[in-house]
N, C-alpha and C positions, 0 to 999 in steps of 0.2 A: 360508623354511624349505623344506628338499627335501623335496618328496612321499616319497620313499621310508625316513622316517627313522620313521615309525609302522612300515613294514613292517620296517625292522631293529630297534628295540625290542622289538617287542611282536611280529612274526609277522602274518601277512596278515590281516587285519580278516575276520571270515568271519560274515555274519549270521545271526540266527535263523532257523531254516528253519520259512516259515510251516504251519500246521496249521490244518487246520477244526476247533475247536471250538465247536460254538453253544453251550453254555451259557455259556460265558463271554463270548458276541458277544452272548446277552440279556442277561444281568447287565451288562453294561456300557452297552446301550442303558436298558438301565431305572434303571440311576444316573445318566446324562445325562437322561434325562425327568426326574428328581426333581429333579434341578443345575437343572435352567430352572424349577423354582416359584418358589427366592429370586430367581433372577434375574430372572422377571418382576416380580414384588412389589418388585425394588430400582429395574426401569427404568419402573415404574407412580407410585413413589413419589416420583424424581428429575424425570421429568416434569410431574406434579402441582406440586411444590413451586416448580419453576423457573419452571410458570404462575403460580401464582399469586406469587410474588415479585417476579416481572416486572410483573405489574397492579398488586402495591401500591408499585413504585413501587424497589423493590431494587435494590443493586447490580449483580444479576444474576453472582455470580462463584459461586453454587451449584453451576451446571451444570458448570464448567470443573472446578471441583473434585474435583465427582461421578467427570465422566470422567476425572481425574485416577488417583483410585481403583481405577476399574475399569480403566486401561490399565496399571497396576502389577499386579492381580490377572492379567492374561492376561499378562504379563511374567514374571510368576513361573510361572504356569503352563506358558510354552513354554520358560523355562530349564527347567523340571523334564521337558518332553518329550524336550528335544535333551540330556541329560544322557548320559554314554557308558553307562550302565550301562541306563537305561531307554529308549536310542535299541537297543540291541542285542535287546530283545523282539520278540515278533510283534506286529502293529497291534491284534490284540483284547485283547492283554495290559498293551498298554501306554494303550487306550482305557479299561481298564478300572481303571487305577492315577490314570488322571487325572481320570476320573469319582470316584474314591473322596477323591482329593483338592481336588476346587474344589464338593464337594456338600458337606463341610461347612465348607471357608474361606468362602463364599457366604452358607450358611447362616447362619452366626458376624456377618458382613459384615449381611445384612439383619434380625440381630436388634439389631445395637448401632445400623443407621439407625433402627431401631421405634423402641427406647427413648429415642434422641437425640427423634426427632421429637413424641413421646408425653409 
């Protein structure tokens, strides 16, 4: 494809011009602190199991699984980053769109492991 074939459709690619906003730089670090509670609890939970699976003697195909999961979960996350409409934001806007989005896929995510494992 000719590089120059986005700048004849569409006109020169021209980025967001970045802005200090801090509350939206807290807001978005404080929905990534909350994103890593399930996520601890899911890699607290997947390690647990896959010990003890492994001691009684398991297939051991939990873990692969596991990570199976979670490298689909961060797949969908970086398609949704590099997406053209959310690649055009500024970094704290768009930090703050994927915090709002993998806080509660995660979430969702380590309540169906609870109730699986419960």
């Amino acid at each position: 494809m000719d590089p120059r074939t986005y700048a004849r459709l569409y006109g020169p690619r021209v980025p967001a011009r970045p802005r200090a906003r801090p509350l939206v730089v807290v807001l978005a670090a404080v929905l990534w602190a909350v994103t890593l509670v399930p996520f601890a609890f899911l890699a607290f939970l997947v390690s647990l199991a896959t010990l003890w699976g492994t001691a009684g003697g398991g297939s051991g195909l939990f873990f692969p699984c596991s990570c199976l999961v979670v490298v689909a979960t961060a797949a969908l996350l970086i398609l949704l980053a590099h997406a053209p409409g959310v690649r055009d934001l500024a970094m704290d806007s768009r930090m703050l769109l994927l915090g709002a989005t993998a806080g509660p896929l995660l979430t969702v995510l380590a309540g169906g492991v609870w109730v699986l494992v419960t």
